[in-house]
N, C-alpha and C positions, 0 to 999 in steps of 0.2 A: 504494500500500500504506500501510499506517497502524503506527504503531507502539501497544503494549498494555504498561501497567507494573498488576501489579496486587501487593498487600499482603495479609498473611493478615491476618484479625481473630479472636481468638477473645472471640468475646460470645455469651453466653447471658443472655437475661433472658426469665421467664415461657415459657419453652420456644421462645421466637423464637430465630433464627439469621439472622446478618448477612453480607451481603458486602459488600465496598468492593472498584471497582477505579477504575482512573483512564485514562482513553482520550485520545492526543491524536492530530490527524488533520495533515493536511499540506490547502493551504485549495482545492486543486483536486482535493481526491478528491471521490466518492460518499461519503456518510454516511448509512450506512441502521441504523434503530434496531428491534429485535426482540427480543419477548418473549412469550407467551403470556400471556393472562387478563392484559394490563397496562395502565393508563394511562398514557397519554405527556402530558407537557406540554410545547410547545416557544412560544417567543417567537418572534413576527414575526420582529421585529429581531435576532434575535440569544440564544442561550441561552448563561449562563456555566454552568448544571447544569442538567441534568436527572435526575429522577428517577422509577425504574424498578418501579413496585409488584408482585409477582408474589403468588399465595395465600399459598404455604407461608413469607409475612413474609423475604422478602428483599429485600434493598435496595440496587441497582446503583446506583451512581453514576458518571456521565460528565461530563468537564468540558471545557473549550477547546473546544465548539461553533462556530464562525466563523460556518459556511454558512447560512443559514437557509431556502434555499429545498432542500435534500438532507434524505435521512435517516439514521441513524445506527445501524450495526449493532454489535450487542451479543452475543456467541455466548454461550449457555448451554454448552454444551460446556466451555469456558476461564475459565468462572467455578473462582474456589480458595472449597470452603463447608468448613470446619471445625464441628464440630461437640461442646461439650465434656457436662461430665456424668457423673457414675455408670454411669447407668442404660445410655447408649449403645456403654459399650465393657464391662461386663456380660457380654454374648453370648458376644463373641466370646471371649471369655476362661473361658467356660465349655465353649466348643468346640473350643479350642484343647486345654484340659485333658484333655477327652475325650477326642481325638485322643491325645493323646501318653501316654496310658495303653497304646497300644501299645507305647510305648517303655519301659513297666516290664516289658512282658512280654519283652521284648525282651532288657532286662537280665536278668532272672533266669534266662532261656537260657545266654546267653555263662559266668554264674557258679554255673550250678548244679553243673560239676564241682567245682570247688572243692572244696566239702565231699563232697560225694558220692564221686571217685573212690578216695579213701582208704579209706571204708568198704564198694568191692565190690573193692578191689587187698588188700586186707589183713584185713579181717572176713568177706568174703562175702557179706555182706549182699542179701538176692534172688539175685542171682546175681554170683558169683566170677567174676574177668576178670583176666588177666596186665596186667604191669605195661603193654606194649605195646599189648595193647588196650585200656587206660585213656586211653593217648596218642591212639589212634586217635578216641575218644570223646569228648575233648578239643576236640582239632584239626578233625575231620569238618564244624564247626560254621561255621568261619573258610569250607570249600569250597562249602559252600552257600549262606555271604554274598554268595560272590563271583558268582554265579548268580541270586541275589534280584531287582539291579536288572536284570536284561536281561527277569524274568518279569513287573515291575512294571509298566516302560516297552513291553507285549506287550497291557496290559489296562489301563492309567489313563484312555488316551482312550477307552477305549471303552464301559467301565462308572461310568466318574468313580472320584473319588477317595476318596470319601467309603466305595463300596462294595466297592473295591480293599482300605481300610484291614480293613472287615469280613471281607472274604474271607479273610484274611489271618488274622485271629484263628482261623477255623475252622484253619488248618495249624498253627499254635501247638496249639491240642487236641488235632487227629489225633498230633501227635508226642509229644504228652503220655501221649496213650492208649497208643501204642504201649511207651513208655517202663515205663508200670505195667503192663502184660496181657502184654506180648511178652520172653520170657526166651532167646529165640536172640541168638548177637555181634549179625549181619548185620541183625537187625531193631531192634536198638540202633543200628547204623550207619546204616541207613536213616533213624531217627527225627530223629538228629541233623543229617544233611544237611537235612532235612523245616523244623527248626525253623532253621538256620543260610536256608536260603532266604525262610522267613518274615522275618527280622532285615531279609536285605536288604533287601525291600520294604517295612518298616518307615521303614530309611533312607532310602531314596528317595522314598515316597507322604507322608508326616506331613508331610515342611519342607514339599512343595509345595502340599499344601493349605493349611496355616498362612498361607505365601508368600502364597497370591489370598484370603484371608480378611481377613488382617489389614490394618489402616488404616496408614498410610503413618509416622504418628507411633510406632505401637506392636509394627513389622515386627519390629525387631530384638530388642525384647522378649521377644516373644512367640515366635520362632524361637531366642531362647535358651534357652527353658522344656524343652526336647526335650534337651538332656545332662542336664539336674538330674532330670529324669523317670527316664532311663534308669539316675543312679546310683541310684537309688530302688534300682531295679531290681535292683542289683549288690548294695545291701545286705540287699536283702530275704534274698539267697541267703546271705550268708554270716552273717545276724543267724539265720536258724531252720534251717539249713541242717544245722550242725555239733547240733543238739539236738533232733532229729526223726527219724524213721526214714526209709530210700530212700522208699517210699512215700507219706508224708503230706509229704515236701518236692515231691512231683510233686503232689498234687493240689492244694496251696495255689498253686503257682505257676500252675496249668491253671484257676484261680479268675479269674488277670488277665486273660487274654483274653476270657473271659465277660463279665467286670464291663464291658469296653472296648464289648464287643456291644451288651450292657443301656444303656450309654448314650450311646454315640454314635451308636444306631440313630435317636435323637429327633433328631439336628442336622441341617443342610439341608446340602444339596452345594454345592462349589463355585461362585460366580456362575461364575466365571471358565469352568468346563466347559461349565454350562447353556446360555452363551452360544454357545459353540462347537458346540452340537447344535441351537440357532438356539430356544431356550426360555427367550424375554426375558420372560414373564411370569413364570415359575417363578424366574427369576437376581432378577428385580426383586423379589422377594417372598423372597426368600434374603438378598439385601444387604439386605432393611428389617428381616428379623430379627436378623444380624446387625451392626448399627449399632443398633438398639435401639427401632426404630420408630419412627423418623421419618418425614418430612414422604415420599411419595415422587415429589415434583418434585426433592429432594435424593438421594433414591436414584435417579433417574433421569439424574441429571448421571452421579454416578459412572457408571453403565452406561453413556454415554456413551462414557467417556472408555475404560475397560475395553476396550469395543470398539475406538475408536481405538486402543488397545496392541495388539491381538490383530490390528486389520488389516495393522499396521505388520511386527508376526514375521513375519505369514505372504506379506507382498508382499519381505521382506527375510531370507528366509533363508541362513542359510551353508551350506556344502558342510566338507569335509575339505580338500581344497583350499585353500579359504579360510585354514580352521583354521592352517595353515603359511605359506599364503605372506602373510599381513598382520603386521608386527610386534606390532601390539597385541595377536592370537589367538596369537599364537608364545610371548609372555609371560606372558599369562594363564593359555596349557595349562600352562607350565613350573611356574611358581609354584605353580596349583595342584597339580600332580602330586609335586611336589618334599614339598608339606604332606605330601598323604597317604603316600607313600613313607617320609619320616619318622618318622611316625604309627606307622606299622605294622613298620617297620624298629626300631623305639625295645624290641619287643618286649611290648607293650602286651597283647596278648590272652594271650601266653605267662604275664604278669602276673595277668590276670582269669583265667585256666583254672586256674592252677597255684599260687594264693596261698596256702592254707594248707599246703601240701606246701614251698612256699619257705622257709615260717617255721620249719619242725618240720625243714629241712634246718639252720639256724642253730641249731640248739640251745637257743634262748633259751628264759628260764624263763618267759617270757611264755607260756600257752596260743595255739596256733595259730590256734584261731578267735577268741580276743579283738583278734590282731595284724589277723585279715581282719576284723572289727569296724571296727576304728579305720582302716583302711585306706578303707573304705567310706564312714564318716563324712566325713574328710578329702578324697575325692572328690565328696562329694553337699556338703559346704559350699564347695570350691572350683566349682563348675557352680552354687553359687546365687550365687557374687558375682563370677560372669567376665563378665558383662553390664554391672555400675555398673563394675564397674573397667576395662574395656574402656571405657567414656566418659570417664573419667577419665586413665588411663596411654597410649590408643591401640590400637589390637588388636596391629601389629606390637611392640612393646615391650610386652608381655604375654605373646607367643607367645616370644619370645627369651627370659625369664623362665623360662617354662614350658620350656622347651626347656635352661635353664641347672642347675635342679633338678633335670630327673628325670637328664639325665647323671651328677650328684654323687650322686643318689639310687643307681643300675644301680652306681660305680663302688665307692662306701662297702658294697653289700651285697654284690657279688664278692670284693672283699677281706675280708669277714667271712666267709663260704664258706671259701675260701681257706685263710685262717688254719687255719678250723677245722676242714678238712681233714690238715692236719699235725700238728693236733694227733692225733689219733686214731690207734690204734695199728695 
């Protein structure tokens, strides 16, 4: 066996891209050297490099030759090609955005009671609804999240993801519609499970396309752009929410899901799926659009290696079993389930449903929709700077942070409640 140390380089010059790696062999192996469309040059005596010409201007390098009557192999596969530039990360960040315009739609679901229930619990507005079943209209939305990903993870493999996300916007509409044309509770009730199922498949379908799109430099980036989307989202509802009538708040929100159709019907599907339906030409021609159109001996590595991943899941899968009986799986469920437990225990949607009815409970002489204004703000600028500050502070000590505020946050407005409850005659 041989051992392989390779280096990343990032060089660009005149649209060439470089690699360097450095190969050293033990002097009784086999050394075999492989490359397409290459010239090889080897000494008699002896090579201290050799150098490996390929089209699309790459340039392997192998050194400590010994043997000179062997050959010496060189796997395109475990080449590392980096690739820098404008232009070639461009794409993906144009489909990444795309993508996660679901996620304003998304938001403005979660927050469209907000403003809304107060003006059909107390105005009437289209149609008058007890205070109870405001709650229900609320809440109903959280029941069909929780229902989303089981509908998501029924169709991602098998339609891709790309047309899971689309499909998806149409059930955002249908509840939209319902929401404007349908004045019975139960078809209110309906609409809301309709769109709260939508959310979830929101959740679950956008990170993972993002996930197999994005370049390995620019994952976490671009898988952070999906909360700042979504406070979009949040603001949109409670910026035009409280100053528009029940109606024209439903059809500007029933706007996002279209807008998301219109353009993300242009972006190509996942490699990653393509590959999996065995449609290496179409994946090959998805990763060179996004990567930005390059060379595709360089998109062809990455499909390589792509596949290497996807053989390795599927010859290495786990069971539920599994899941428990390995410490590491034991750890991982716990932590993660602990977050979301958390998350959702902290009272977080009760927040985004019930904001402006929270404010108008305190008294304050601040207007209620200015407080969900600023509320909004303050969410959609913390999701744009949880990304650099997570490189910087660590994610766990950013999550303890976040976790140390909103408890002072919940406990300062209880006791404002509170108070102002005794006060009142």
């Amino acid at each position: 066996m041989y051992s392989r140390r390779t280096k990343r380089t990032k060089i660009m010059t005149e649209g060439k891209y470089k690699v360097s790696g450095v190969m050293e062999f033990n002097e009784e192996e086999k050394k075999e050297q492989v490359a397409p469309n290459a010239m090889e040059r080897f000494n008699e005596k002896g090579a201290d490099t050799i150098e490996t010409s390929i089209n699309c201007d790459c340039v392997c390098k192998t050194s400590s030759l010994r043997n000179n009557k062997n050959e010496n192999r060189f796997s395109r596969s475990n080449m590392i090609i980096t690739s820098g530039g404008t232009r070639s990360k461009l794409n993906v960040f144009i489909a990444t955005c795309s993508a996660n315009i679901a996620a304003v739609a998304a938001g403005c679901v979660l927050t469209w009671s907000s403003p809304t229930i107060a003006k059909v619990t107390k105005h009437g507005e289209r149609i008058l609804v007890t205070i109870d079943q405001g709650a229900w209209l609320s809440s109903l939305v959280a029941v069909g999240a929780s229902l989303g990903p089981f509908v998501a993870s029924s169709v991602v493999n098998k339609i891709g993801r790309k047309w899971t996300i689309i499909s998806d916007m149409f059930l955002f509409l249908a509840s939209w519609s319902i929401l404007a044309y349908c004045n019975l509770i139960y078809s209110l009730y309906f609409a809301r499970i309709l769109a709260g199922i939508a959310v979830g498949i929101v959740f679950t379908t956008v990170p993972l396309y993002v996930a197999e799109i994005a370049p390995m430099d620019l994952r976490g980036t671009l898988g952070s752009l999906m909360q700042f989307f979504l406070c979009l989202g949040f603001l949109m509802s409670y910026i035009i929410g409280p100053y528009t009538s029940y109606l024209t708040l439903i059809i500007i929100c029933a706007t996002i899901p279209l807008f998301c159709i219109l353009t993300f019907i242009w972006v190509p599907e996942s490699p990653h799926f393509l590959l999996n339906k065995n449609k290496q030409q179409e994946a090959l021609d998805a990763l060179q659009w996004f990567r930005g159109h390059q060379e595709r001996i360089l998109m062809q590595t990455e499909i390589t290696d792509i596949l290497a991943s996807a053989d390795d899941i599927k010859h290495n899968k786990g069971s539920i079993k599994t899941l428990f009986s390995e410490k590491g799986s034991r750890k991982a469920l716990y932590y993660s389930c602990a977050l979301a437990f958390f998350q959702q225990a902290s009272g977080i949607n009760a927040v985004l449903f019930y904001t402006e009815t929270i404010f108008e409970t305190t008294g304050s002489s601040l207007p209620s929709s200015i407080s969900a204004i600023i509320i909004g703000i303050v969410m959609t600028l913390a999701a744009g700077i949880a990304a650099p500050a997570a490189k910087i502070f660590g994610v766990k000590n950013l999550l303890c942070f976040s976790a140390i505020g909103e408890a002072m946050s919940l406990v300062i407005t209880n006791n404002i409640i509170r108070s102002l409850n005794r006060i009142k005659p």
